[in-house]
C-alpha positions as CSV (number, residue, x, y, z in Angstrom):
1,X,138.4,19.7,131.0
2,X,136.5,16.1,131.1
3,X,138.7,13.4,130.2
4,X,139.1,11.6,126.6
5,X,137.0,8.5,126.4
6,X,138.0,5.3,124.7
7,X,135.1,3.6,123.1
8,X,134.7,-0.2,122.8
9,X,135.6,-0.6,119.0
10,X,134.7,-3.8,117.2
11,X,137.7,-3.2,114.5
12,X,140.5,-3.5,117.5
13,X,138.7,-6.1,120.0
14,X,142.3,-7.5,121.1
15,X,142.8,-3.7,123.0
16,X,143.3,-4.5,126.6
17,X,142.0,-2.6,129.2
18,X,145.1,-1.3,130.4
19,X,146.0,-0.3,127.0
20,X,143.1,1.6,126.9
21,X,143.4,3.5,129.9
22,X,147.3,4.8,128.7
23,X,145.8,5.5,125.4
24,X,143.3,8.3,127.4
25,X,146.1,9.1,129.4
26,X,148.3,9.9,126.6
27,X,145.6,11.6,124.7
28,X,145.1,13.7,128.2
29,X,148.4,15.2,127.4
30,X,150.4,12.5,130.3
31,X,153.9,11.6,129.3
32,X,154.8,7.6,130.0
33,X,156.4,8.6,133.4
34,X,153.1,10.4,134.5
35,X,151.1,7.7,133.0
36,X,153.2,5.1,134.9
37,X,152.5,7.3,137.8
38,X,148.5,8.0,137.6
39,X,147.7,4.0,137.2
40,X,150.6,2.4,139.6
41,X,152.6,0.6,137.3
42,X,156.1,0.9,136.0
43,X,157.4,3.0,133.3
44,X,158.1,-0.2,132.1
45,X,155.1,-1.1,131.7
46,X,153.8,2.1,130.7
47,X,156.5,1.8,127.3
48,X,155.5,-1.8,126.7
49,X,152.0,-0.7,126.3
50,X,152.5,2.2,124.4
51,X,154.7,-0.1,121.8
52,X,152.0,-2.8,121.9
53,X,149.4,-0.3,121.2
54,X,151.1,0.7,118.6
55,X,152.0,-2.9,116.7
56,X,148.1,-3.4,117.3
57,X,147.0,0.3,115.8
58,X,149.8,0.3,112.9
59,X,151.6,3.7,114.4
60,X,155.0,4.2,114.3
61,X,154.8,7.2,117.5
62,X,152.3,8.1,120.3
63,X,151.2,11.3,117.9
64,X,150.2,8.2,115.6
65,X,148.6,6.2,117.8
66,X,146.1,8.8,118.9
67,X,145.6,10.1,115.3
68,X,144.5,6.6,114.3
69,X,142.2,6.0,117.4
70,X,140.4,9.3,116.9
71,X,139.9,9.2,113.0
72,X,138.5,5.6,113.7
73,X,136.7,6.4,117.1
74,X,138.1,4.2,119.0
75,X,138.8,7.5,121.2
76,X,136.8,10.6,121.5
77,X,138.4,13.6,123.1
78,X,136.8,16.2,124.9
79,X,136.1,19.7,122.7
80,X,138.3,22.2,124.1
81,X,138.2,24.8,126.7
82,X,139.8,28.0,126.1
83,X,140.4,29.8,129.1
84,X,140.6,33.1,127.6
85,X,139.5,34.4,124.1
86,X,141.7,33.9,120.9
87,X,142.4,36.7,118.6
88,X,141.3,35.8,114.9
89,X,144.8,36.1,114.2
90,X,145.9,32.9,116.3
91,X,143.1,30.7,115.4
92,X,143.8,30.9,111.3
93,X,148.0,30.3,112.2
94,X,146.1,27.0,114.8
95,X,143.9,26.2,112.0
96,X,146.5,26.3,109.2
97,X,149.0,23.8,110.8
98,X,145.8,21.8,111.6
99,X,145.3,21.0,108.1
100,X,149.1,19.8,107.4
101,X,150.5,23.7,106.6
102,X,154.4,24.5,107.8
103,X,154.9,27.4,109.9
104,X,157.4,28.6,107.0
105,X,154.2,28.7,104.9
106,X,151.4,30.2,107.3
107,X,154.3,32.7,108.0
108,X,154.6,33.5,104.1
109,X,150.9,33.5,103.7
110,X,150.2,35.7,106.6
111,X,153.1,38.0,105.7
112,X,154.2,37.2,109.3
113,X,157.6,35.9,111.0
114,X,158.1,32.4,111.7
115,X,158.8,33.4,115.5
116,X,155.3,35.4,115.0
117,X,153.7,32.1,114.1
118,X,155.6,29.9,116.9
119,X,154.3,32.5,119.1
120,X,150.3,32.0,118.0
121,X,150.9,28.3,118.4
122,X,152.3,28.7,121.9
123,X,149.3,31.3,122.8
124,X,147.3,28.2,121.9
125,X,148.9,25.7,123.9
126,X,148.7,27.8,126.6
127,X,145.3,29.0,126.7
128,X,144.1,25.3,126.2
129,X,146.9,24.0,128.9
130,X,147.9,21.3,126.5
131,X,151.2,19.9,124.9
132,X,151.2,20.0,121.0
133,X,149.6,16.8,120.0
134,X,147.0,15.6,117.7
135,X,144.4,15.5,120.6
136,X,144.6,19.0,120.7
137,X,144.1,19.9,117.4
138,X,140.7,17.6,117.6
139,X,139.8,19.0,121.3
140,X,139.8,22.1,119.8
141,X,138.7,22.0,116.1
142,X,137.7,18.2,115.7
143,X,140.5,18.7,112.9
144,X,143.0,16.0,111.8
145,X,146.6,17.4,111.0
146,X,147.2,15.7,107.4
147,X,150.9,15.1,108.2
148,X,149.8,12.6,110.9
149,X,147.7,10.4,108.5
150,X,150.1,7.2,108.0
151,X,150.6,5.6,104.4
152,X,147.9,2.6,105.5
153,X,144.5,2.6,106.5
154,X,144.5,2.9,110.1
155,X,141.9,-0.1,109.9
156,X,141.2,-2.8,107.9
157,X,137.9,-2.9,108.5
158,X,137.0,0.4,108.0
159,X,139.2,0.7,104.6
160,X,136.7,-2.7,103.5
161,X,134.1,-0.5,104.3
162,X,133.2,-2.8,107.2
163,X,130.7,-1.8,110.5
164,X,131.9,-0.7,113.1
């Protein structure tokens, strides 16, 4: 799979290179220890970034910090590659949590178990070799899970209907 790219973005010039770079790396499914690891520098350094990138992006956690940067395109992840086919049946539970549903509720609407619905999302995680994370619900569906979106506009800019 090619790696996530970070566009320049005129709405968050004050991004530094380096936090760049961890932001791909964290939407390229890397924890802050493997990030610290892939670019030389300290985990540390790693977490101070992270925290700085998210003070600068106005996200609470790294799930928000990549929700933010790909509903503003500041990063564009790659579209997903399954290795193997997906049954209909797991692509409308993968779908369904996409768009903000609870397992409890695709379970009820598909007259399936929780555990049933667990397993779907794990069959999806697998087959895309990713960690559950809002990059790979847009890798695989360009989709934005609802229950990331944070009570501001990710942007100023963009919610004064500013260029970009």
């Amino acid at each position: 799979m090619e790696e996530p790219r970070v566009r320049p973005c005129g709405h968050y010039p004050d991004l530094t290179l380096e936090e760049r770079e961890v932001m791909a790396l964290l939407a390229a499914d890397l924890n802050a220890v493997q990030i610290a690891e892939h670019t030389h520098a300290s985990d540390y350094a790693v977490r101070t970034r992270l925290s700085t990138l998210g003070l600068k992006l106005g996200a609470a956690t790294s799930p928000q910090i990549i929700d933010i940067a790909c509903r503003t395109g500041l990063l564009v992840p790659p579209r997903g590659v399954l290795k193997t086919p997906i049954s209909v049946t797991v692509m409308t539970s993968f779908q369904a949590l996409a768009q903000g549903g609870t397992r409890p509720w695709i379970a009820t609407r598909k007259k399936v178990s929780e555990n049933t619905v667990a397993n779907h999302l794990a069959v999806v995680r697998a087959r895309m070799r990713t960690s559950w994370n809002p990059a790979a619900v847009y890798r695989l569906h360009g989709v934005a899970p609802p229950v990331l979106n944070v009570t501001v506009p990710p942007c100023p800019f963009c919610a004064a209907g500013g260029a970009s």
